[in-house]
C-alpha positions as CSV (number, residue, x, y, z in Angstrom):
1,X,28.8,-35.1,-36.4
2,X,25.4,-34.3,-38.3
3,X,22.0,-33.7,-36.6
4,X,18.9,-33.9,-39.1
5,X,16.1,-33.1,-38.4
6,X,12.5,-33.5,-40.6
7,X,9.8,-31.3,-40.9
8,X,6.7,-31.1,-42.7
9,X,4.9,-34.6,-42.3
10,X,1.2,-34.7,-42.0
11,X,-2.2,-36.2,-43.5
12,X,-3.3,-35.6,-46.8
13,X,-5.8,-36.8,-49.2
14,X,-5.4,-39.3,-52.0
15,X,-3.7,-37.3,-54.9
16,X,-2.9,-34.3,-52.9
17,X,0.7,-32.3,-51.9
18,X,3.1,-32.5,-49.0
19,X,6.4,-31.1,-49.1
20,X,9.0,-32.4,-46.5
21,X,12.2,-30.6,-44.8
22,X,15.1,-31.6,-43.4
23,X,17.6,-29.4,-41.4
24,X,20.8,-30.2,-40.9
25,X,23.5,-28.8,-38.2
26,X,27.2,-30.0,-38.6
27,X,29.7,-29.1,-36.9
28,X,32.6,-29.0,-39.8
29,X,31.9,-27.5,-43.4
30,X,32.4,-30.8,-45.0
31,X,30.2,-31.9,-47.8
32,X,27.5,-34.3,-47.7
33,X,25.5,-36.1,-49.7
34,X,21.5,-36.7,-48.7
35,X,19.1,-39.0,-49.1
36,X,15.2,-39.7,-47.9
37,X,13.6,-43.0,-47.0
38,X,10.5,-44.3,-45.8
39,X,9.4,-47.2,-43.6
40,X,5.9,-48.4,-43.5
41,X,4.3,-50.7,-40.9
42,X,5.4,-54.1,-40.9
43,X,7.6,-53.2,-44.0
44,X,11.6,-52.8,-44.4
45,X,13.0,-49.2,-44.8
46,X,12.7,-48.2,-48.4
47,X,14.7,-45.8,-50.6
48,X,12.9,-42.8,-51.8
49,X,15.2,-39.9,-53.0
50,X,18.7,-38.9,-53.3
51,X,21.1,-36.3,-54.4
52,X,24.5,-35.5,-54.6
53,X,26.4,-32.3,-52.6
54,X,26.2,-30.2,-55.9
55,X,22.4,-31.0,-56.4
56,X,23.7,-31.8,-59.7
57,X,22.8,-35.7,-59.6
58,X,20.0,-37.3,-59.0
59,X,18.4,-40.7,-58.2
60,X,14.8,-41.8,-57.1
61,X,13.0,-45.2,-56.4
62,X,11.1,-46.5,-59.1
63,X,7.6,-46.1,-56.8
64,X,8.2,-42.3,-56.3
65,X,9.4,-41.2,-60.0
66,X,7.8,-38.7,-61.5
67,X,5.4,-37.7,-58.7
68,X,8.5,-36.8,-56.0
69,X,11.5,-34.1,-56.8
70,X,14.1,-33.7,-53.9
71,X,16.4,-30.9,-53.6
72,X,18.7,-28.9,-51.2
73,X,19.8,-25.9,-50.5
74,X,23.6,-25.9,-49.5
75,X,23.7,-22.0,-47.8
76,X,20.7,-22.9,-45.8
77,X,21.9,-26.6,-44.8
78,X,18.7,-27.8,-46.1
79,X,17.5,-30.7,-48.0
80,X,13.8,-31.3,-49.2
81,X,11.1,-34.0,-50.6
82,X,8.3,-32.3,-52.7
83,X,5.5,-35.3,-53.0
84,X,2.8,-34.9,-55.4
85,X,0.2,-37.1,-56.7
86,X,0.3,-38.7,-52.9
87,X,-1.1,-42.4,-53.3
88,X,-2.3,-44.5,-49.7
89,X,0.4,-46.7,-50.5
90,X,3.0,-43.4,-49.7
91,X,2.1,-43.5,-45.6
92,X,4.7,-44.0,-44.2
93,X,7.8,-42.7,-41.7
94,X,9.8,-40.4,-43.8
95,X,13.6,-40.4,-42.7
96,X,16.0,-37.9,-43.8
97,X,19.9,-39.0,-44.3
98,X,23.1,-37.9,-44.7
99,X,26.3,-39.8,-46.3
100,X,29.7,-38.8,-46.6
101,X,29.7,-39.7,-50.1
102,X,29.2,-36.8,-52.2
103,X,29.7,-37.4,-55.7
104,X,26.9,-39.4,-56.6
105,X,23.7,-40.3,-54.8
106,X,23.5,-43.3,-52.4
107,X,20.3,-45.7,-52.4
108,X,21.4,-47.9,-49.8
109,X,21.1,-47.4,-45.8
110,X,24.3,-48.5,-45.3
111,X,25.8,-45.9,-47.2
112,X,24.5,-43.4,-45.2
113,X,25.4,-42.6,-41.4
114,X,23.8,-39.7,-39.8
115,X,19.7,-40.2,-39.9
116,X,16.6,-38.0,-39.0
117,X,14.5,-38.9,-36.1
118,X,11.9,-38.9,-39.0
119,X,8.2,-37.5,-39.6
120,X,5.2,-39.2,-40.3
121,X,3.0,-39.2,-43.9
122,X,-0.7,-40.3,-44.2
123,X,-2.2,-40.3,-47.0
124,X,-5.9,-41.4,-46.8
125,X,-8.2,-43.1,-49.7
């Protein structure tokens, strides 16, 4: 069992920074591989970030690339979303995730089965 919980979700300007958190508390030592996605209003949940338990692997969606970095910190039980460049089109309800598959990083919801209660972005034009 896996809680997550997010951190760090706010309102920024076009083009500015928000870095996100997630903490997570298990109650075994076994490895985990973690994710972030979004949902906007009205629209389906949408990958944004993953990475694999060594950090050593990563994947982003094609509308983050470049602007977003995720990371983790295993020691601390930690996972985090870095989001520069922030575009309007980025509010949204950030979700943190975790999967049981660690070896490479998951884009799809189903692969993933603990989830955030997640924290909202704004980012106004």
């Amino acid at each position: 069992q896996v809680q997550l919980v997010e951190s760090g979700g706010g309102l920024v300007h076009t083009g500015g920074s928000l870095g996100l958190s997630c903490s997570a508390s298990a109650r075994t030592s076994d490895p985990y591989g973690m994710g972030w996605f979004r949902q906007a209003p009205g629209k389906e949940r949408e990958f944004v970030a993953a990475i694999s338990w060594t950090g050593k692997s990563i994947y982003y969606g094609d509308s983050v690339r470049g602007r977003f970095t995720i990371s983790k910190d295993n020691a601390k039980n930690m996972v985090f979303l870095q989001m520069n460049s922030l575009k309007p089109e980025d509010t949204a309800v950030y979700y943190c995730a975790a999967t049981g598959i660690t070896y490479l990083p998951q884009t799809q919801e189903s692969d993933y089965v603990y989830w955030g209660q997640g924290t909202q972005v704004t980012v106004s034009s």
